[in-house]
C-alpha positions as CSV (number, residue, x, y, z in Angstrom):
1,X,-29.0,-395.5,190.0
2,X,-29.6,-396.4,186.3
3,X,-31.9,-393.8,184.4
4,X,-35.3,-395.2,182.8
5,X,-35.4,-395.9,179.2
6,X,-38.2,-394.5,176.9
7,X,-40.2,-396.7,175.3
8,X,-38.6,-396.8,171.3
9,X,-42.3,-396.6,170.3
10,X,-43.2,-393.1,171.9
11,X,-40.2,-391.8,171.1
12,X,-40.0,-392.3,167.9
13,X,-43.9,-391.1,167.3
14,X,-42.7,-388.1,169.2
15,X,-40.0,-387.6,166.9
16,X,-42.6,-388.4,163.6
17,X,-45.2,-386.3,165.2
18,X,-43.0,-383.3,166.2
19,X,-41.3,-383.4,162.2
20,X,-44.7,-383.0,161.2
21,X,-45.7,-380.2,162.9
22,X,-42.3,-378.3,162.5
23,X,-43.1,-378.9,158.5
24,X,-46.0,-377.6,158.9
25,X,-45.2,-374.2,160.5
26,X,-42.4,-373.7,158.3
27,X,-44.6,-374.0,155.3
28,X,-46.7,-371.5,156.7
29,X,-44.2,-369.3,157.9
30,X,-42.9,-369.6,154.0
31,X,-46.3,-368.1,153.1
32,X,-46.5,-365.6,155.0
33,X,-43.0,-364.2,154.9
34,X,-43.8,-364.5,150.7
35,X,-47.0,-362.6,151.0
36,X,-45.5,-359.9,153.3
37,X,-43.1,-359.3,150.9
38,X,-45.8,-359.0,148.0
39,X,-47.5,-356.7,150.2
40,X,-44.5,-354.8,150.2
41,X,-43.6,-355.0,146.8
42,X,-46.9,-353.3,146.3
43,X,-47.1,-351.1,148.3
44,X,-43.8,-349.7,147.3
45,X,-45.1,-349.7,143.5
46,X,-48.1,-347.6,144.8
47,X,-46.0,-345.1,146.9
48,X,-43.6,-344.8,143.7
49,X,-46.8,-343.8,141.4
50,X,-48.3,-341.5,144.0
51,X,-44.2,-339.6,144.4
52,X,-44.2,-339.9,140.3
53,X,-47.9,-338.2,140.1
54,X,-47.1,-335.7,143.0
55,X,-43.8,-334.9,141.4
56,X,-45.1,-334.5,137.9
57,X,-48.2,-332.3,139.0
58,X,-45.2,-330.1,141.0
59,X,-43.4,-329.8,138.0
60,X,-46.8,-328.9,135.8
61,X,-47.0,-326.2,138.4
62,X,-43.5,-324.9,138.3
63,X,-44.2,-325.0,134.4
64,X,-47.4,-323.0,134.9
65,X,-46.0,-320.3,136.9
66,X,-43.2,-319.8,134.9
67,X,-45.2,-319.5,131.5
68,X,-47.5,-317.0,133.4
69,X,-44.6,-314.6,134.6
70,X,-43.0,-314.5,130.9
71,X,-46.4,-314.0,129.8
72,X,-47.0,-311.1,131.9
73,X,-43.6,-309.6,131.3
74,X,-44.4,-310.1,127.4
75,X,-47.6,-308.4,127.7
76,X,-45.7,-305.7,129.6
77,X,-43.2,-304.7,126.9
78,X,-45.8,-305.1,124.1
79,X,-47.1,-301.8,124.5
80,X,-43.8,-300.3,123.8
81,X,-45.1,-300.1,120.0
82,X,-41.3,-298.7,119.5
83,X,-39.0,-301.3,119.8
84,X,-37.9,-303.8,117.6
85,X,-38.1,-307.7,117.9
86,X,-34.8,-308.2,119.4
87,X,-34.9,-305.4,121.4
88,X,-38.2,-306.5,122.9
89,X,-36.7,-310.1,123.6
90,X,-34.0,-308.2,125.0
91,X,-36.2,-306.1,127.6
92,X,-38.2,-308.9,129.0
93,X,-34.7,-311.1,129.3
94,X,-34.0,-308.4,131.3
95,X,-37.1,-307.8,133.5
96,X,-36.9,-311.4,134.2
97,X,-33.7,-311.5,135.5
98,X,-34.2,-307.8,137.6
99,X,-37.6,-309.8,139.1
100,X,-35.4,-312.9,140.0
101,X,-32.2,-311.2,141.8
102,X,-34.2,-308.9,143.7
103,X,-36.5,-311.8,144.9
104,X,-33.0,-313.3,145.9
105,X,-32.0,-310.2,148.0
106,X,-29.4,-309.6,145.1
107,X,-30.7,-306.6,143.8
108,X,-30.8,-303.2,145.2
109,X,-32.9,-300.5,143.4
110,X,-31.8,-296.8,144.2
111,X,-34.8,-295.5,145.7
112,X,-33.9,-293.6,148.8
113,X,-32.1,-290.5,147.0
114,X,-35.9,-290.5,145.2
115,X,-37.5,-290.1,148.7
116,X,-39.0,-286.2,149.1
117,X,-40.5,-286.1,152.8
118,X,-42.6,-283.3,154.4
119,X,-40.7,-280.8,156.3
120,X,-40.8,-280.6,159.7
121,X,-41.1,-277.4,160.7
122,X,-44.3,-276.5,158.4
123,X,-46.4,-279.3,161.4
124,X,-48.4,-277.3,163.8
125,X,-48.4,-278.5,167.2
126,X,-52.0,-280.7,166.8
127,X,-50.6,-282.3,163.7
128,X,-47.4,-283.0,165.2
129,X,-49.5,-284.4,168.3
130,X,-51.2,-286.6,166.0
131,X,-48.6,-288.1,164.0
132,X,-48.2,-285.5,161.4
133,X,-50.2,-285.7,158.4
134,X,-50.2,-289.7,158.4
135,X,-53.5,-291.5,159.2
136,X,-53.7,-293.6,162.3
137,X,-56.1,-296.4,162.6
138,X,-57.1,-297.3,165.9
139,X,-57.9,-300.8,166.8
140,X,-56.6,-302.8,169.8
141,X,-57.0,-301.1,173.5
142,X,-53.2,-302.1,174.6
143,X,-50.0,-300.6,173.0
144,X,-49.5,-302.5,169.2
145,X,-46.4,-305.3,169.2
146,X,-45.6,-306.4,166.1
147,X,-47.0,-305.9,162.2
148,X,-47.1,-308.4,159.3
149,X,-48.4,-307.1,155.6
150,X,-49.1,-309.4,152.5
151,X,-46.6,-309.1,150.1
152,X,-48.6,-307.2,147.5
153,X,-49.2,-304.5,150.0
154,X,-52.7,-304.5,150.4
155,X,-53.8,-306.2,154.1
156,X,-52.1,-305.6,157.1
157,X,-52.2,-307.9,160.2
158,X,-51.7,-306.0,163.7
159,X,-51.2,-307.9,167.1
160,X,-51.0,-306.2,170.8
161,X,-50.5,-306.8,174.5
162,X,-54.5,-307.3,174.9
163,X,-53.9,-310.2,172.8
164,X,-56.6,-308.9,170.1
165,X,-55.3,-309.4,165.8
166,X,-56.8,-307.6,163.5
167,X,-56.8,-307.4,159.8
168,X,-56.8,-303.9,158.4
169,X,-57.0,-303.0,154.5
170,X,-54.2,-300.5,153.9
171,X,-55.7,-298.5,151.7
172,X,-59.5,-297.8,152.9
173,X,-58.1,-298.5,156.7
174,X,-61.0,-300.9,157.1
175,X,-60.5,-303.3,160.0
176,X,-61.9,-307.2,160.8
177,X,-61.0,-308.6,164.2
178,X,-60.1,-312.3,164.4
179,X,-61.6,-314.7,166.2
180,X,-59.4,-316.0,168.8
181,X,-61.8,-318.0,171.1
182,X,-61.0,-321.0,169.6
183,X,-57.2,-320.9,169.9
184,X,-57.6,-319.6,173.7
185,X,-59.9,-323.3,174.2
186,X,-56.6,-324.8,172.8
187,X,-54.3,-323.2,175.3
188,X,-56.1,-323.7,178.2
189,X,-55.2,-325.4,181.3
190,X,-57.0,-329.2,181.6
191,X,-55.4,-329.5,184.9
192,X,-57.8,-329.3,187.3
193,X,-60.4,-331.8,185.1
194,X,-63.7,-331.6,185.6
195,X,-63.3,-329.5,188.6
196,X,-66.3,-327.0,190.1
197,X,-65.7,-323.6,188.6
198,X,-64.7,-322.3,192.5
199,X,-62.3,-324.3,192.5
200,X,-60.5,-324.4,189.2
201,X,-57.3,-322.0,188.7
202,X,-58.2,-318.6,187.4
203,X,-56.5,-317.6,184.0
204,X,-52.7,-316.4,184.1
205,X,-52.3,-312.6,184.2
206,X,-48.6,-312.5,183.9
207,X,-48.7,-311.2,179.8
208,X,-50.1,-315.4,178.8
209,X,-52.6,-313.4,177.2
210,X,-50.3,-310.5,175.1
211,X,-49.0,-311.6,171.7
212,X,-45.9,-310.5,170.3
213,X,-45.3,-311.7,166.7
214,X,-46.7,-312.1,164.0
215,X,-46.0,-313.6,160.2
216,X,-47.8,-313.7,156.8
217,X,-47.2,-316.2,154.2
218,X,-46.2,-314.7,150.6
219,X,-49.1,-316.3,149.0
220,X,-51.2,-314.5,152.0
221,X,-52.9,-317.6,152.6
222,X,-51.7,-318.4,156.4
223,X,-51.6,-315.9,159.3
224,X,-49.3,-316.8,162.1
225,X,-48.9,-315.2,165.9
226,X,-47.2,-315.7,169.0
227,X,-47.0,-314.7,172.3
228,X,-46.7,-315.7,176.0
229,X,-48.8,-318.7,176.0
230,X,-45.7,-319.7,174.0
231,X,-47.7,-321.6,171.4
232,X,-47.6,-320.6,167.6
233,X,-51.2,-319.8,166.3
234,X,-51.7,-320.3,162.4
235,X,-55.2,-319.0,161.1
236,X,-56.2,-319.5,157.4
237,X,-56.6,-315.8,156.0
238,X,-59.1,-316.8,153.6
239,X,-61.2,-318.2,155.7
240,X,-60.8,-317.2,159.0
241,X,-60.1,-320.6,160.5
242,X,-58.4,-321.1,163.1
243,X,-55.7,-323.9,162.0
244,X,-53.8,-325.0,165.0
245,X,-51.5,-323.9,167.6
246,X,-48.2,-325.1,168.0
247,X,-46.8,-326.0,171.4
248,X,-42.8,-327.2,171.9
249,X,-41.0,-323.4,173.3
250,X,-40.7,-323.6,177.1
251,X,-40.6,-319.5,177.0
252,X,-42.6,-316.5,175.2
253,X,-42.5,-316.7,171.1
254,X,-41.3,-313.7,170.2
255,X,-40.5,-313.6,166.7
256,X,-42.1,-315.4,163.5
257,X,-41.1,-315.2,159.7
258,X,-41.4,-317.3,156.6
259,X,-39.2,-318.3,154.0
260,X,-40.0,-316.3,150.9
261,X,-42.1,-318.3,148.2
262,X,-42.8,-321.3,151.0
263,X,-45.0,-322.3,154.0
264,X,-41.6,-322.7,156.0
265,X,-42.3,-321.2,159.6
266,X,-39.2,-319.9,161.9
267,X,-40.0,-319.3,165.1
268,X,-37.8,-317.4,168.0
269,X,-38.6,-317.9,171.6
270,X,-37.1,-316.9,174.5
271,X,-36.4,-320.4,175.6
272,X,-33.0,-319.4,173.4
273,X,-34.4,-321.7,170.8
274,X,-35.2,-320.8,166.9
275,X,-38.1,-323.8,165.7
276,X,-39.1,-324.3,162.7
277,X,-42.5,-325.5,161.5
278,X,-44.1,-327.2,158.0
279,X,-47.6,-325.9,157.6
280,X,-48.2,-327.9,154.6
281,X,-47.4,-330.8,156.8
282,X,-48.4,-329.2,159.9
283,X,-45.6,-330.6,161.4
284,X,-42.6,-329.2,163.9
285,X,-39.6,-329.8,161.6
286,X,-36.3,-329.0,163.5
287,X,-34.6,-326.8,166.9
288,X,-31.9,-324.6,166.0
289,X,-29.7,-323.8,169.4
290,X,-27.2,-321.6,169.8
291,X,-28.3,-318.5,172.1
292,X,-26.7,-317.7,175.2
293,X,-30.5,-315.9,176.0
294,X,-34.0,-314.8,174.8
295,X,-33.6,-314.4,171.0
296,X,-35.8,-310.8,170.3
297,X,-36.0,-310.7,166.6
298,X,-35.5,-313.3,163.3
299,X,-36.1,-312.4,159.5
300,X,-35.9,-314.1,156.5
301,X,-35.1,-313.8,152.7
302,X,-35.8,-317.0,150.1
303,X,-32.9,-318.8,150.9
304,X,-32.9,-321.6,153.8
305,X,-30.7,-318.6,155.8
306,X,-32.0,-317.2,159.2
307,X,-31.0,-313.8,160.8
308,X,-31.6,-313.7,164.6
309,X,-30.6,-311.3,167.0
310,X,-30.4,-311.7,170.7
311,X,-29.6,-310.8,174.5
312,X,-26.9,-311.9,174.7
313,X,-25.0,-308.9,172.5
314,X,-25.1,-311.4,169.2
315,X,-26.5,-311.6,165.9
316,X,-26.4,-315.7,164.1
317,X,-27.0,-316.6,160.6
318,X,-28.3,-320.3,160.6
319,X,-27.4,-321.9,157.4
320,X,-30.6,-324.3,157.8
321,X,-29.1,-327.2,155.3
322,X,-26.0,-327.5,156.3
323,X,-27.2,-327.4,160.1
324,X,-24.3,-324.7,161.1
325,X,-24.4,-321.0,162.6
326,X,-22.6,-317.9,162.2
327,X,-21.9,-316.0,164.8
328,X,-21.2,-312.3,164.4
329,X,-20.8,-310.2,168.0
330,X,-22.5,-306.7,168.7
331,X,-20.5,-303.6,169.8
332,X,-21.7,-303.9,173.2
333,X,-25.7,-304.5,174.5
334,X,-28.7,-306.6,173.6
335,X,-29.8,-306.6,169.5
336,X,-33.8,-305.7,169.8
337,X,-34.4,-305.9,165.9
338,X,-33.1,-307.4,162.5
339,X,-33.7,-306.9,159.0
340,X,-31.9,-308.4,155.7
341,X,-31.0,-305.7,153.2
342,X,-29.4,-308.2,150.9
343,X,-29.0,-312.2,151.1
344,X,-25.9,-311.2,152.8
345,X,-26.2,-308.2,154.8
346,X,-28.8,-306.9,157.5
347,X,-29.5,-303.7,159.6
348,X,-30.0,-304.0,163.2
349,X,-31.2,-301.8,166.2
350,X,-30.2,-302.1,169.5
351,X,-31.3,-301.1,173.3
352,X,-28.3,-298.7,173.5
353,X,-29.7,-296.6,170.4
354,X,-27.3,-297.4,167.7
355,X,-28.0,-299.2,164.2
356,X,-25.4,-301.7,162.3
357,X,-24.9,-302.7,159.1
358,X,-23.5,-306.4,159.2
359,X,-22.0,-308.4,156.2
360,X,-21.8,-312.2,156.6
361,X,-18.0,-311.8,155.6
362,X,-17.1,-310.0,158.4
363,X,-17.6,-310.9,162.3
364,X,-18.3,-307.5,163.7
365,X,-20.6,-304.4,161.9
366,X,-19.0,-303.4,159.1
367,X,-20.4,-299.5,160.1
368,X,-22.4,-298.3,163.1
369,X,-24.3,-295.1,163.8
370,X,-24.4,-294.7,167.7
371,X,-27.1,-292.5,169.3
372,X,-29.3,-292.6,165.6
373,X,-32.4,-291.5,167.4
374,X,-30.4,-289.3,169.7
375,X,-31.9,-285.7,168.7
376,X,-28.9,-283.8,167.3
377,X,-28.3,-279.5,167.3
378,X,-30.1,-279.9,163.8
379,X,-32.8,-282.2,164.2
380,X,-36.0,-280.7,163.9
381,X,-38.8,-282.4,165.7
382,X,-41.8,-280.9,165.3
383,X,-43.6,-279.4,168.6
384,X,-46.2,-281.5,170.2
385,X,-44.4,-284.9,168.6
386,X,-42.7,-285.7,172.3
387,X,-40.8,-288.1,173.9
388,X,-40.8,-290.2,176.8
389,X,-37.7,-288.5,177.7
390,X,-34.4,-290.9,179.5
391,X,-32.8,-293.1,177.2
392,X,-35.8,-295.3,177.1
393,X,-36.6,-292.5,174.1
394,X,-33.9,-293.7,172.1
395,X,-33.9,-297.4,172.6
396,X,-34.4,-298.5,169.0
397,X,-37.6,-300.8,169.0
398,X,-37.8,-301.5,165.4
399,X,-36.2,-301.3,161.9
400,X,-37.5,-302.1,158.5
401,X,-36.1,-302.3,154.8
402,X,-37.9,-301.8,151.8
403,X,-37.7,-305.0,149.8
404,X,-34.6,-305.2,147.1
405,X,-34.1,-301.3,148.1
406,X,-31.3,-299.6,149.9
407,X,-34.0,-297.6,151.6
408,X,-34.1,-298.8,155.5
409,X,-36.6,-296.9,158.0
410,X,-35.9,-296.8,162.0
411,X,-38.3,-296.5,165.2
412,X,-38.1,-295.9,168.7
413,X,-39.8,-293.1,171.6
414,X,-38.1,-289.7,170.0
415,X,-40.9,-288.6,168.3
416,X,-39.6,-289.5,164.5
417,X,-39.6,-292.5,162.3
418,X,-35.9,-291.9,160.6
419,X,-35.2,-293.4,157.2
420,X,-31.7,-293.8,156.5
421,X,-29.9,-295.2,152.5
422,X,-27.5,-297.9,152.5
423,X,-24.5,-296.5,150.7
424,X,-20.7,-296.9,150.2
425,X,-19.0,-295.4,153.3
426,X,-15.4,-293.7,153.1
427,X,-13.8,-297.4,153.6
428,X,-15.6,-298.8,151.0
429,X,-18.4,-300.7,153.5
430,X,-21.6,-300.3,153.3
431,X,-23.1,-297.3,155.6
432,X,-26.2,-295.6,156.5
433,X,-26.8,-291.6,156.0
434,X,-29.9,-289.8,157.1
435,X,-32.4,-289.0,154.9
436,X,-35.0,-287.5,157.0
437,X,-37.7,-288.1,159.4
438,X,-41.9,-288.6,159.9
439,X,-43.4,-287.6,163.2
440,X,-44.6,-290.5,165.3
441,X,-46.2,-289.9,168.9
442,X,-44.9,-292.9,171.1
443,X,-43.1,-296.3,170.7
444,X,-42.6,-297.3,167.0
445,X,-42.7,-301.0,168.2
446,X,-43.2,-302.2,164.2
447,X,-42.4,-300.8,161.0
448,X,-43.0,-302.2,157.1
449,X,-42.2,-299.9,154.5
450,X,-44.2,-301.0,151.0
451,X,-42.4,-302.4,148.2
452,X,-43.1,-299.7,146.2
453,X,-41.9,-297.8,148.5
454,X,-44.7,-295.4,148.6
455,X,-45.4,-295.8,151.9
456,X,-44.5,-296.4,155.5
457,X,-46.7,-298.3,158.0
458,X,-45.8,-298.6,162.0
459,X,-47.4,-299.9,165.1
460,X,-47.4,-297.7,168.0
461,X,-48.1,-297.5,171.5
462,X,-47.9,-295.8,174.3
463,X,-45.4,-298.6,175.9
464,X,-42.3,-300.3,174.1
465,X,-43.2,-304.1,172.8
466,X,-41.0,-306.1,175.6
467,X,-42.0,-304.2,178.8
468,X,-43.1,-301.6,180.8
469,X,-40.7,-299.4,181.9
470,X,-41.3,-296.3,180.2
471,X,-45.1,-294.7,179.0
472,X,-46.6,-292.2,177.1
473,X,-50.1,-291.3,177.9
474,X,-50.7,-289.3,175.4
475,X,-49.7,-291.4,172.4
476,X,-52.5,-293.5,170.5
477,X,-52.4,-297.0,170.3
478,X,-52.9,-297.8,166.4
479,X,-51.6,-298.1,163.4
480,X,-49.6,-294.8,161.6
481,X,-49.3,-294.8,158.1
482,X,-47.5,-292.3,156.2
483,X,-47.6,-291.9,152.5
484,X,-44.2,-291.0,150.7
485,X,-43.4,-289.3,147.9
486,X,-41.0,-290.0,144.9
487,X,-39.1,-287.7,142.8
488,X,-40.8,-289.5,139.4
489,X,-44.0,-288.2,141.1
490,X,-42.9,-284.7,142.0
491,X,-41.7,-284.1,138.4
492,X,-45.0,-285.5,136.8
């Protein structure tokens, strides 16, 4: 059967008509596709003059800071009417270089052979009840968990189990609790909608509540905490605000620190995961994996270089840029605490009661003291300090250096806060000796010891800061601060 023939007429005005139309939308589609890219020509001109201006007011800033701090060193040395011109220049080349490698971790000032402590025996049994002569502040109703102090010293931050922060001034031992109603309407459970209030879930009693870490910024501008809701809360010190709270760990946060001189947030969870956070973006950044189990402790120094410490017997350097991880394996149980002495070598404490020294050149601690708060045949504890008695007295629940210092400070249940000097063992490592000890009643579950070293600060409690299997009911909950004195001040 033969097909039907168009008409030539239609086709062809189909053809003339279709053409037309096809011109048409091309032309437009021309347009547009010439004014998108104008658009986008300017708006890449207007995003390069907002990165020049941002960049240039950075670099005012950097310019700014910099003048200031040769300024004040200037200002320093000028009242040394003795020296000479070049000798002056000479001085403040050299303060500024001291001030930079110790704000490195490359510096280590001798300060712990300086370090005169109160002897032990001269306590009487109430002072020795009482934490010695150091002044305790009491403030939250549950045993204290972790500390966090600005870096000039002044304010300390305090959280606990009750889940209760509060800001205390180091020096008057003034306190100001912080509002934390909002951030609890920000962790709440939406589940159940707009539900009668019989029938809504009741709040979780399984430690959501307790907070265990806590952070300040250098420039003391953000406060952050963390706990078992396992979101991280960031407050704004200055005001009060309450900023935001983080959520993204599936386990309890328990440990928080900042990069030196930034707003860079590290976060460690027991979800085996280390986060990290921008809080001038307010912005989750990256997940650092790695952990076999819960990681219990992470610290900081200004270089882009985490030290963690876990359960699962290790202790991992992230080297943040180059998104790779150390690993460096303990002697034999969990790692509870970690501290950086140097850029490249920490002290840790650990559930079996040793400390180690660790350098990032070597994959096991380059020394160890086992049993460090262990009472010896001549340790003195004074009568009335106490422990909880089992090894639960010895677990070591916290350790602390004193920034750019070789002077490292140790807590746990026996009764004493040991400080210990990082010197040059027989072999030639680095190694800790004993320098003495301040009486603390209960479990030294935080410790900061002041740049200055002129004093030591510790949260107690009456339980340790992961649990509940040991107590002491007759230790305070609070914060213990114990002034120290210096040889330079003995002799003057």
């Amino acid at each position: 059967m033969a097909r039907p023939k168009l008409a030539k007429s239609s086709r062809n005005g189909g053809s003339k008509t279709g053409k037309g139309k096809k011109r048409r939308s091309d032309a437009l589609e021309d347009d547009d596709r010439n004014d998108f890219f104008l658009d986008e020509d300017k708006a890449d001109i207007s995003d390069a003059e907002e990165t020049d201006e941002i960049e240039e007011t950075a670099e005012q800033k950097r310019l700014r800071l910099s003048k200031r701090m040769v300024e004040d060193h200037r200002l320093m040395f000028r009242e040394r009417e003795d020296d000479e011109e070049e000798g002056e220049h000479d001085a403040i080349a050299e303060s500024l270089q001291q001030a930079t490698m110790q704000s490195m971790g490359r510096l280590q000032r001798k300060i712990a052979s300086k370090v005169r402590l109160p002897d032990l025996r001269q306590l009487s049994s109430a002072e020795a009840s009482t934490s010695g002569r150091g002044r305790l502040t009491r403030c939250h109703r549950l045993s204290l968990t972790a500390l966090a102090v600005t870096s000039d010293d002044s304010t300390a931050f305090s959280v606990s189990k009750d889940g209760s922060i509060f800001q205390t001034d180091i020096e008057s031992g003034k306190r100001v609790r912080f509002d934390i109603e909002r951030a609890d309407q920000n962790t709440t459970d939406t589940a159940d909608g707009g539900a009668p209030d019989w029938v809504k879930k009741g709040p979780r009693k399984a430690g959501r509540n307790s907070l265990l870490a806590a952070a300040v910024s250098d420039d003391g501008r953000y406060l952050a905490v963390g706990g078992g809701d396992k979101r991280v809360h960031v407050w704004d010190i200055r005001s009060h605000e309450y900023i935001q709270g983080f959520p993204g760990h599936r386990d309890i946060v328990s440990g928080l620190a900042f990069r030196q001189g930034t707003h860079e947030l590290f976060s460690a969870s027991f979800d085996r995961s280390v986060k990290t956070w921008s809080l001038d973006d307010r912005a989750y950044v990256d997940t650092l994996l790695g952990h076999q189990s819960e990681v219990l402790s992470i610290d900081l120094l200004r270089q882009e270089r985490a030290v963690t410490a876990g359960h699962d017997h290790t202790c991992r350097v992230w080297k943040v840029p180059e998104e790779s991880q150390l690993i460096f394996r303990s002697h034999a149980t969990a790692v509870d605490c970690v501290r950086y002495i140097t850029g490249t070598q920490w002290v840790s404490g650990a559930s079996d009661g040793s400390l180690a020294v660790w350098s990032q050149m070597k994959k096991r601690p380059v020394s160890v003291v086992r049993g460090a708060h262990t009472p010896a045949s001549d340790d003195v504890v004074p009568a009335g300090a106490g422990t909880v008695g089992g090894d639960a007295a010895s677990w070591v629940q916290s350790v602390a250096v004193c920034h750019g210092s070789d002077l490292v400070a140790s807590g746990a249940a026996d009764g004493l806060i040991r400080l210990w000097a990082v010197q040059e063992g027989h072999t030639g490592a680095q190694a800790l000796s004993p320098v003495g000890g301040l009486p603390a009643r209960g479990f030294v579950n935080a410790l900061h010891i002041a740049r200055s070293a002129r004093f030591v600060l510790a949260a107690t409690g009456q339980e340790p800061r992961l649990g509940r299997w040991a107590r002491d009911g007759l230790a305070k909950n609070g914060l213990l601060l114990h002034q120290l004195s210096l040889e330079e001040d003995v002799a003057e």
